[in-house]
PDB file of N, CA, C and O in Angstrom:
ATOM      1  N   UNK A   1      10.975  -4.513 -21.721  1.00  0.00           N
ATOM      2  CA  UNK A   1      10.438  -3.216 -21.415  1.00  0.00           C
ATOM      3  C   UNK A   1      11.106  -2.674 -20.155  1.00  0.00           C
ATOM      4  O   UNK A   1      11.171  -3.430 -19.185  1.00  0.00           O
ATOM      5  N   UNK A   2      11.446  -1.844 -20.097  1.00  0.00           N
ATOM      6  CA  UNK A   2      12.218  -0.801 -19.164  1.00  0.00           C
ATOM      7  C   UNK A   2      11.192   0.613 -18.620  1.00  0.00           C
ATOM      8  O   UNK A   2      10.663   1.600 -19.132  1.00  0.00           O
ATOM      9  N   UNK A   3      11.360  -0.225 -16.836  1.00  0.00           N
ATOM     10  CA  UNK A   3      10.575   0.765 -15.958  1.00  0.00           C
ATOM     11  C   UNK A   3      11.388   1.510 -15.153  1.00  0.00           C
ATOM     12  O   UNK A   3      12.258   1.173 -14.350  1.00  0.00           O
ATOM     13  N   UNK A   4      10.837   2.922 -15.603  1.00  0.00           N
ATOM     14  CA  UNK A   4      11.779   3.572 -14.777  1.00  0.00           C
ATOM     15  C   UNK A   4      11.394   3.571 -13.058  1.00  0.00           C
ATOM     16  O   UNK A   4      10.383   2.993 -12.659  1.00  0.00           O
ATOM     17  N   UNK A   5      12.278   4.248 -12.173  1.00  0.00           N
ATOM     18  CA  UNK A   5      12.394   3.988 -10.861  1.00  0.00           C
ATOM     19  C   UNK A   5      10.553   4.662 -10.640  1.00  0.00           C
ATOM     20  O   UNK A   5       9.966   3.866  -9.907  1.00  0.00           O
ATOM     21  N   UNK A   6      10.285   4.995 -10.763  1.00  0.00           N
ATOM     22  CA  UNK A   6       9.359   5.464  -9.818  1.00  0.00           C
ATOM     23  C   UNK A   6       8.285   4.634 -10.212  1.00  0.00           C
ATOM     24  O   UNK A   6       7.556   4.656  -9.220  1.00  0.00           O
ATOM     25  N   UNK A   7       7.795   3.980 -10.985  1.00  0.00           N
ATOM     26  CA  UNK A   7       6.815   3.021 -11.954  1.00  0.00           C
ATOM     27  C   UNK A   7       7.259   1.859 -10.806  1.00  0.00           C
ATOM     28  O   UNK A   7       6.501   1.670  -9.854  1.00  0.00           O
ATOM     29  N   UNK A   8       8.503   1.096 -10.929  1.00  0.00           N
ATOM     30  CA  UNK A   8       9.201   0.290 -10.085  1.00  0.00           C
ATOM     31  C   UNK A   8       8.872   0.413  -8.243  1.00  0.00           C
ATOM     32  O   UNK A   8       9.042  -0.581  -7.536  1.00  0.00           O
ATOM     33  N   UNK A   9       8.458   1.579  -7.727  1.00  0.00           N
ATOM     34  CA  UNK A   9       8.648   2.022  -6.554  1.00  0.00           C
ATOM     35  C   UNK A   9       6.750   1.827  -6.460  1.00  0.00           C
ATOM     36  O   UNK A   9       6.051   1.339  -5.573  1.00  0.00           O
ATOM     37  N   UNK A  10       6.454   2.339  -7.557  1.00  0.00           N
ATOM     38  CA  UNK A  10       4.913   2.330  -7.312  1.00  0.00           C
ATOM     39  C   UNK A  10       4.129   0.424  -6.808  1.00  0.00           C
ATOM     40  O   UNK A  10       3.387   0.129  -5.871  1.00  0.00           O
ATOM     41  N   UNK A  11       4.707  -0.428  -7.870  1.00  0.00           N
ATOM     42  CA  UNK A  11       4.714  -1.449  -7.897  1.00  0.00           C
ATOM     43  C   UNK A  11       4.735  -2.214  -6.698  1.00  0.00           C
ATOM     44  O   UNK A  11       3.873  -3.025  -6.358  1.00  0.00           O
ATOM     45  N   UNK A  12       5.979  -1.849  -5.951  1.00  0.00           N
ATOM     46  CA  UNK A  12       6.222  -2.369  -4.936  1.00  0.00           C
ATOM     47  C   UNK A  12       5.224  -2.061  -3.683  1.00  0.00           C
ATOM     48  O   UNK A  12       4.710  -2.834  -2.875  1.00  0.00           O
ATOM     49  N   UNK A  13       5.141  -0.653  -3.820  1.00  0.00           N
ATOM     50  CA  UNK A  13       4.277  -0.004  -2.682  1.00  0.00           C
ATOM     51  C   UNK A  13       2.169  -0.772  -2.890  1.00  0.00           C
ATOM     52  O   UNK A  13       1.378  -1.197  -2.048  1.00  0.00           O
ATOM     53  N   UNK A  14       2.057  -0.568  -4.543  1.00  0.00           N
ATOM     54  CA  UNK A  14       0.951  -1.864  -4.536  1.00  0.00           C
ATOM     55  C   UNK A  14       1.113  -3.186  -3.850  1.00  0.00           C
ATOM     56  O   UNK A  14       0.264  -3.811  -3.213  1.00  0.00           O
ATOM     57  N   UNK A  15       1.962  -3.397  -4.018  1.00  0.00           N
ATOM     58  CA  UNK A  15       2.433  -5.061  -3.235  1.00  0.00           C
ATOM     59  C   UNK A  15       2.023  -5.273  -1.947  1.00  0.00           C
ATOM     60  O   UNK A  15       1.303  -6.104  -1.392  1.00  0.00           O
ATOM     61  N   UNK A  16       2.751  -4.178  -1.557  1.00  0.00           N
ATOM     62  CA  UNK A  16       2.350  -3.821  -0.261  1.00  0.00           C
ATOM     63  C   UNK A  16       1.189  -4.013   0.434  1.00  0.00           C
ATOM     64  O   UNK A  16       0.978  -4.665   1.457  1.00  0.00           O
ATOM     65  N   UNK A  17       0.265  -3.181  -0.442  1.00  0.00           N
ATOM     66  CA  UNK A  17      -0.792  -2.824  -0.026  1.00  0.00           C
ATOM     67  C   UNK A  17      -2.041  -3.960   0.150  1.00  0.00           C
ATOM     68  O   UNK A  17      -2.998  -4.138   0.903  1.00  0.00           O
ATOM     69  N   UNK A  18      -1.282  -4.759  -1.286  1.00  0.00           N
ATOM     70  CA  UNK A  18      -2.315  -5.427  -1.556  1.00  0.00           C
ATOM     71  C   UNK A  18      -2.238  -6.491  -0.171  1.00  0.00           C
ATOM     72  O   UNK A  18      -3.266  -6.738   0.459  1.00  0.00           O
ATOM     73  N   UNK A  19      -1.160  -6.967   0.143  1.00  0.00           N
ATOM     74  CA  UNK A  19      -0.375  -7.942   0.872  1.00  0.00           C
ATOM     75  C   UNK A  19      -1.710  -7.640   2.172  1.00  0.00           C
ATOM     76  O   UNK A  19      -2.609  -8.368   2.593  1.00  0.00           O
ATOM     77  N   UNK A  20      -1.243  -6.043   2.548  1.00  0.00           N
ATOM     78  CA  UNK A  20      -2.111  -5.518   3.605  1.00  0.00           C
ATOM     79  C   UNK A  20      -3.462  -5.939   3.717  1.00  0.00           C
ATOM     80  O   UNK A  20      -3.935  -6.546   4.678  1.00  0.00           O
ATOM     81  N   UNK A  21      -4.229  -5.490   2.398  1.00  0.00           N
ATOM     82  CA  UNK A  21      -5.715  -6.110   2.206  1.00  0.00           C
ATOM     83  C   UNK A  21      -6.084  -7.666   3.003  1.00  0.00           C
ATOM     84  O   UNK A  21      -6.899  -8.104   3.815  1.00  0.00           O
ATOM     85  N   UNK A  22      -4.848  -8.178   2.147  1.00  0.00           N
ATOM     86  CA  UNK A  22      -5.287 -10.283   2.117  1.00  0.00           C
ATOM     87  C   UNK A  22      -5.271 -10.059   3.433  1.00  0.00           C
ATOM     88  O   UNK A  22      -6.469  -9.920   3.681  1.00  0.00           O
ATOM     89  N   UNK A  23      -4.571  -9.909   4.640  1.00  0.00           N
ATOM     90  CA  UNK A  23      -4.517 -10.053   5.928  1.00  0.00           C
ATOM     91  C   UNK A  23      -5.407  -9.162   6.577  1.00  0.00           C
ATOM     92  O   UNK A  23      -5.508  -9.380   7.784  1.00  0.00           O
ATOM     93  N   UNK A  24      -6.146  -8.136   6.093  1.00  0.00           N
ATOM     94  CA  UNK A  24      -7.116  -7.232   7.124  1.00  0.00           C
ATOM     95  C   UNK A  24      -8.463  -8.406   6.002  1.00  0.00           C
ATOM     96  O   UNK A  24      -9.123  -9.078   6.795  1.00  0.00           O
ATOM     97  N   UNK A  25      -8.723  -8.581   5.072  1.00  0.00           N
ATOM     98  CA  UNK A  25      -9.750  -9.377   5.142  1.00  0.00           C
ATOM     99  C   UNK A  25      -9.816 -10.505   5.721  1.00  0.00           C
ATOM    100  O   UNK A  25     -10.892 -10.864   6.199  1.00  0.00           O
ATOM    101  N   UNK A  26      -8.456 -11.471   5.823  1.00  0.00           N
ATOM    102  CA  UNK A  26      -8.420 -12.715   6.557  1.00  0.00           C
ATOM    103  C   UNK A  26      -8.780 -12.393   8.408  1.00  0.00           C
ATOM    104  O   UNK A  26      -9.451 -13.255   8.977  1.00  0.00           O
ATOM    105  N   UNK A  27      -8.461 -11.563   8.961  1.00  0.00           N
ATOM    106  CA  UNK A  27      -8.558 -10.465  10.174  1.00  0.00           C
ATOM    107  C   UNK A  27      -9.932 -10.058  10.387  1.00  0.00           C
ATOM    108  O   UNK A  27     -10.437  -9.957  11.505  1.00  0.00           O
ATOM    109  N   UNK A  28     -10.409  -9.871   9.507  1.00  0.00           N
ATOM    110  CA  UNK A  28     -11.771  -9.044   9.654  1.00  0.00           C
ATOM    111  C   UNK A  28     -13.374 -10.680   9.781  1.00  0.00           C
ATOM    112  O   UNK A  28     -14.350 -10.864  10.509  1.00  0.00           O
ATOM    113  N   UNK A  29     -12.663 -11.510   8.477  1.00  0.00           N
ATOM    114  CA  UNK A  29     -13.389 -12.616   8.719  1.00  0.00           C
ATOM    115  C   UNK A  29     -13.333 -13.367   9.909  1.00  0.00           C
ATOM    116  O   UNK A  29     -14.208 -13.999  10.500  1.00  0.00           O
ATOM    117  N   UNK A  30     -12.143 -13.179  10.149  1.00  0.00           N
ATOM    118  CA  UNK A  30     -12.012 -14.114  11.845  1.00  0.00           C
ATOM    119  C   UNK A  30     -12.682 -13.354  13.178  1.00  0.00           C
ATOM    120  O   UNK A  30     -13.205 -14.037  14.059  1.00  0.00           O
ATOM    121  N   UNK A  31     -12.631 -11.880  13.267  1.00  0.00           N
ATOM    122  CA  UNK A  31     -13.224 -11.633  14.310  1.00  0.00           C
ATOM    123  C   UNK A  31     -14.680 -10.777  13.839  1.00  0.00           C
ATOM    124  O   UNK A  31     -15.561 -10.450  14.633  1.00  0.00           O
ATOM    125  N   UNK A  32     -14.691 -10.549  12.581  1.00  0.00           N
ATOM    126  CA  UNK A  32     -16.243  -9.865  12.417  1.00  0.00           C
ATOM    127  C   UNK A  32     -15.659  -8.400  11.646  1.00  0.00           C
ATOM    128  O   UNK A  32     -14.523  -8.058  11.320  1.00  0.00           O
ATOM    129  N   UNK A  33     -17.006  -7.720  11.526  1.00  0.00           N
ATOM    130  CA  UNK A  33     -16.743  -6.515  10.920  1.00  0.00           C
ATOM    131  C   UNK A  33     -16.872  -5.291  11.902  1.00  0.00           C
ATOM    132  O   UNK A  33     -16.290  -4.208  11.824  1.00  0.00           O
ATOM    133  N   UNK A  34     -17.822  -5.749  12.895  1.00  0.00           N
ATOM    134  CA  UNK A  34     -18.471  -4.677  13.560  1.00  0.00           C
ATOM    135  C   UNK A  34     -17.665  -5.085  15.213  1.00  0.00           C
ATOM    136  O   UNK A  34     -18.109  -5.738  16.157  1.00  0.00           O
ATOM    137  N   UNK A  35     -16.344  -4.385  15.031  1.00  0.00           N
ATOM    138  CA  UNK A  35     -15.822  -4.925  16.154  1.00  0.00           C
ATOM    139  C   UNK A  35     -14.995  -3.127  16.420  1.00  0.00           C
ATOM    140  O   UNK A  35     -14.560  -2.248  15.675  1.00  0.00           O
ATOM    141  N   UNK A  36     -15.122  -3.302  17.721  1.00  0.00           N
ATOM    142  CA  UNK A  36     -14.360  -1.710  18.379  1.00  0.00           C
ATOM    143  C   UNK A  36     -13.078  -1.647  18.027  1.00  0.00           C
ATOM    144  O   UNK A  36     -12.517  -0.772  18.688  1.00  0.00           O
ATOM    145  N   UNK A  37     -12.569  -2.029  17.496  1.00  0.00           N
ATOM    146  CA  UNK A  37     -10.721  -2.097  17.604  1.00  0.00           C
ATOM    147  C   UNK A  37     -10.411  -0.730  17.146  1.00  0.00           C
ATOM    148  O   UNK A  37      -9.653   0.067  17.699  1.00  0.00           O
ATOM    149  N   UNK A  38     -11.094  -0.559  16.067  1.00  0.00           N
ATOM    150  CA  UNK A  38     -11.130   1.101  15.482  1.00  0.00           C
ATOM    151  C   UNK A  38      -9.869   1.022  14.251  1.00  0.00           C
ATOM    152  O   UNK A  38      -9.667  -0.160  13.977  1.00  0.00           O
ATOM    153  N   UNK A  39      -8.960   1.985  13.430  1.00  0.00           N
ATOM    154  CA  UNK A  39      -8.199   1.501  12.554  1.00  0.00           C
ATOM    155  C   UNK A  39      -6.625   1.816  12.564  1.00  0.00           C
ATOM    156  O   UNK A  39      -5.790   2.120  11.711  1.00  0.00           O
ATOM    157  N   UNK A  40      -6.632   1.539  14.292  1.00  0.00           N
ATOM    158  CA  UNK A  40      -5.330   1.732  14.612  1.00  0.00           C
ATOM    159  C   UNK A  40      -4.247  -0.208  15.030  1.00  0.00           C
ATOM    160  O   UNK A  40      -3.558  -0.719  15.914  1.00  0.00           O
ATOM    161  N   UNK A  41      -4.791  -0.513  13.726  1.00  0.00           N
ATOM    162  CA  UNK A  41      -4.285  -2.091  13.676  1.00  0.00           C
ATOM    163  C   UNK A  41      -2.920  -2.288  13.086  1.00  0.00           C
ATOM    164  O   UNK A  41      -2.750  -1.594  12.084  1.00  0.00           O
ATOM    165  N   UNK A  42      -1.871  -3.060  13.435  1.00  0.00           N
ATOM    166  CA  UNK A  42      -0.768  -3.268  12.524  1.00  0.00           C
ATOM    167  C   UNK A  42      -1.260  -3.562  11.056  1.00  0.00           C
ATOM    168  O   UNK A  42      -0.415  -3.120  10.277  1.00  0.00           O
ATOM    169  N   UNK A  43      -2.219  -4.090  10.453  1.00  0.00           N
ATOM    170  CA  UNK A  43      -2.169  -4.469   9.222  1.00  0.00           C
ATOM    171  C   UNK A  43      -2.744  -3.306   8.722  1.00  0.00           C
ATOM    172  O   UNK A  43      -2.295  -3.034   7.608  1.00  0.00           O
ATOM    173  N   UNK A  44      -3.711  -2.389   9.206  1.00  0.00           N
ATOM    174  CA  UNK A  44      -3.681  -0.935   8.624  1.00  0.00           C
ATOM    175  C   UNK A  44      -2.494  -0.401   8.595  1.00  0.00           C
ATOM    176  O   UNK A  44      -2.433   0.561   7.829  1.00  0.00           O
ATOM    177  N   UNK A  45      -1.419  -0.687   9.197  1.00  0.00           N
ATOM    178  CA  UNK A  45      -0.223   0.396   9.159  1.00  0.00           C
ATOM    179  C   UNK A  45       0.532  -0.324   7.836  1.00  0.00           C
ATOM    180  O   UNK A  45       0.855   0.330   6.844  1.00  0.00           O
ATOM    181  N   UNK A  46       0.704  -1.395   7.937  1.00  0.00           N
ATOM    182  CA  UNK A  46       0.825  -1.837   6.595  1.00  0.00           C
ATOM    183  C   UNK A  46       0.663  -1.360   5.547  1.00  0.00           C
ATOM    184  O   UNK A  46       1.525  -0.832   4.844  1.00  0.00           O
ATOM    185  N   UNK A  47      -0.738  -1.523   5.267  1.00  0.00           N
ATOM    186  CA  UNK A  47      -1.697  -0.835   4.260  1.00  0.00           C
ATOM    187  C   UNK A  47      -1.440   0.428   3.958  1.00  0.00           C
ATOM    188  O   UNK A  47      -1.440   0.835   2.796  1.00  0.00           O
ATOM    189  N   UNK A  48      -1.161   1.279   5.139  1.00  0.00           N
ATOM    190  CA  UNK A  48      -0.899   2.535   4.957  1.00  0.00           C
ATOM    191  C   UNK A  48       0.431   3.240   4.460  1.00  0.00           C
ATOM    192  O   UNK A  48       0.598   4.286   3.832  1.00  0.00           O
ATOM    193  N   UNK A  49       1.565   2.041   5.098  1.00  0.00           N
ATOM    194  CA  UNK A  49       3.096   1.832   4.452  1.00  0.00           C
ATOM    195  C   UNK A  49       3.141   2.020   2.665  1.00  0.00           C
ATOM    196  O   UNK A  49       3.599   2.894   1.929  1.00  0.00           O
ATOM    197  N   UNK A  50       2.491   0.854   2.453  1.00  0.00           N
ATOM    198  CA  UNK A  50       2.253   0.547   0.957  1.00  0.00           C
ATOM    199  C   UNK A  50       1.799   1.726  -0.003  1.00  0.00           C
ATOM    200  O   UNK A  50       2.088   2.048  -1.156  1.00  0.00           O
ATOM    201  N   UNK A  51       0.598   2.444   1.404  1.00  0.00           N
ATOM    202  CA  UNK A  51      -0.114   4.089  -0.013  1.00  0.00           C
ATOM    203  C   UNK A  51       0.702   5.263   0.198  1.00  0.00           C
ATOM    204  O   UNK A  51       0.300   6.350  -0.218  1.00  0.00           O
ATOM    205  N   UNK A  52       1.811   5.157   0.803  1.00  0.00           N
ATOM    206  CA  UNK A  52       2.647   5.847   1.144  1.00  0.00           C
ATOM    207  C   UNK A  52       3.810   5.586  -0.056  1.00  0.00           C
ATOM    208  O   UNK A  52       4.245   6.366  -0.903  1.00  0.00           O
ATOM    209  N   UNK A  53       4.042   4.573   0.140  1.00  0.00           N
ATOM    210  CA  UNK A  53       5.465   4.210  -1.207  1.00  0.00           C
ATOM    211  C   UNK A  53       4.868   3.888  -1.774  1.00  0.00           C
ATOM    212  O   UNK A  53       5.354   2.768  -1.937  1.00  0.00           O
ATOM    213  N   UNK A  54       3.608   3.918  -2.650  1.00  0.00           N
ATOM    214  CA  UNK A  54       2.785   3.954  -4.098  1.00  0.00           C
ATOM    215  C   UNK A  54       2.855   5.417  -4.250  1.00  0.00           C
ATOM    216  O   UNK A  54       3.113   5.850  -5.374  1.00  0.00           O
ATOM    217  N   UNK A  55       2.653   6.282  -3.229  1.00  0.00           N
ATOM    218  CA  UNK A  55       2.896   7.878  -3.420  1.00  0.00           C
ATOM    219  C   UNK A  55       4.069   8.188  -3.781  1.00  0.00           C
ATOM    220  O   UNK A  55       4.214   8.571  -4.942  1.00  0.00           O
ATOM    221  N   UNK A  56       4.975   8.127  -3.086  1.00  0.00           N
ATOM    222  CA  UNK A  56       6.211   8.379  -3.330  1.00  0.00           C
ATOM    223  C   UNK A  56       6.499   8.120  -4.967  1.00  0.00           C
ATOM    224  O   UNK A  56       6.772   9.024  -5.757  1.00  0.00           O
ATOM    225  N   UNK A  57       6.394   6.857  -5.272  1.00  0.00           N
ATOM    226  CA  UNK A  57       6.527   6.254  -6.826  1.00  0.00           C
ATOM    227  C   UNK A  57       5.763   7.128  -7.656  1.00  0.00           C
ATOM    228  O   UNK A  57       6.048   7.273  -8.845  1.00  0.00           O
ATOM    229  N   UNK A  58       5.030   7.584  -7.234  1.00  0.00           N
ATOM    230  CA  UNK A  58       4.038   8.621  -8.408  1.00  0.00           C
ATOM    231  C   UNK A  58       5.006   9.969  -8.474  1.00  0.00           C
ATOM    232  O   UNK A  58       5.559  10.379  -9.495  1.00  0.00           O
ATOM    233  N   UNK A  59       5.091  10.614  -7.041  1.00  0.00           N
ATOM    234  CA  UNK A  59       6.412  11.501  -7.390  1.00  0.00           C
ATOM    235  C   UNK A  59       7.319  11.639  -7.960  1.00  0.00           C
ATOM    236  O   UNK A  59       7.617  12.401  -8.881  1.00  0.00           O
ATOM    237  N   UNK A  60       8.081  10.533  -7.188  1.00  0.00           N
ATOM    238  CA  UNK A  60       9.352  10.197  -8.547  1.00  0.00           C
ATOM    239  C   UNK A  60       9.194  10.291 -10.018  1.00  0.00           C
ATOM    240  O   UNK A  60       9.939  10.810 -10.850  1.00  0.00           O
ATOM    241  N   UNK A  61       7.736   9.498 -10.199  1.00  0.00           N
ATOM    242  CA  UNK A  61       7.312   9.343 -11.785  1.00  0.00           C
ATOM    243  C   UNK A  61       7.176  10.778 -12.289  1.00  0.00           C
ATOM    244  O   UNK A  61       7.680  11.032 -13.383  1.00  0.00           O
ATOM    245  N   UNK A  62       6.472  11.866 -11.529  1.00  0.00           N
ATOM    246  CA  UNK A  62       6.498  13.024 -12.281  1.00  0.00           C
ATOM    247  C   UNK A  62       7.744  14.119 -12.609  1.00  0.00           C
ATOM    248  O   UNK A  62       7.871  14.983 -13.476  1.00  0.00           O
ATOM    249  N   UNK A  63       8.725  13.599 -11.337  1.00  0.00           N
ATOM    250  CA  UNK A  63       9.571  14.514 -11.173  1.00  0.00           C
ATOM    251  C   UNK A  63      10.387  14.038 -12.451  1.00  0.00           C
ATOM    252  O   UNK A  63      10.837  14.842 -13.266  1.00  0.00           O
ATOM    253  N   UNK A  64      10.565  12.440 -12.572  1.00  0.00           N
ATOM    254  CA  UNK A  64      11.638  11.953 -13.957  1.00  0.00           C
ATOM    255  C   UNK A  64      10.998  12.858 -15.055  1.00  0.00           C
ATOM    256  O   UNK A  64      11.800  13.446 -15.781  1.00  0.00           O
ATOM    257  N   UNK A  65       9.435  13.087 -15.319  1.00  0.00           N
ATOM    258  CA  UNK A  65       9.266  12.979 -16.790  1.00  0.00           C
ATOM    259  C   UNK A  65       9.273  14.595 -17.230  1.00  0.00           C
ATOM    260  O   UNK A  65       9.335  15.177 -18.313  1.00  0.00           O
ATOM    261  N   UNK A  66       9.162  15.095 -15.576  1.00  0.00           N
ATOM    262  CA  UNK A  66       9.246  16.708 -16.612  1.00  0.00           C
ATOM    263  C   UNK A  66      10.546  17.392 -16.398  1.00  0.00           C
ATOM    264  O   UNK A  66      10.732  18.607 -16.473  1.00  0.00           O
ATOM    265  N   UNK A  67      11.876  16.009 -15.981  1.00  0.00           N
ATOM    266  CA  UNK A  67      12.883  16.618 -16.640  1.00  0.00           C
ATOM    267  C   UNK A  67      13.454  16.464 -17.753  1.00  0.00           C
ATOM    268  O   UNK A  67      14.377  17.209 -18.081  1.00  0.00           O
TER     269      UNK A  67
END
């Protein structure tokens, strides 16, 4: 089966994200939930990397199919 680029781009940017999750829950169990840090953390930027190039991949995906 053959994915085109932006399906491919989406994928990756899930990866990402998910990657992001495992480490803000491993993060969150170690110091608590109810902690001041607020959501300016490297593993949010992560996270946020990832819904960024899952976006992008959706673009791409629309721009391929309605040419």
């Amino acid at each position: 089966m053959k994915l085109i680029t932006g399906v491919k781009t989406s994928f990756i940017g899930t990866g990402i994200e998910a990657i992001g999750m495992l480490f803000d829950i491993l993060h969150h169990l170690n110091i608590g939930i109810k902690t001041p840090e607020g959501l300016l953390t490297p593993i949010h930027f992560i996270i946020f990397a990832g819904f960024v190039i899952n976006t992008i991949g959706v673009f791409i995906t629309f721009r391929t199919q309605a040419n």
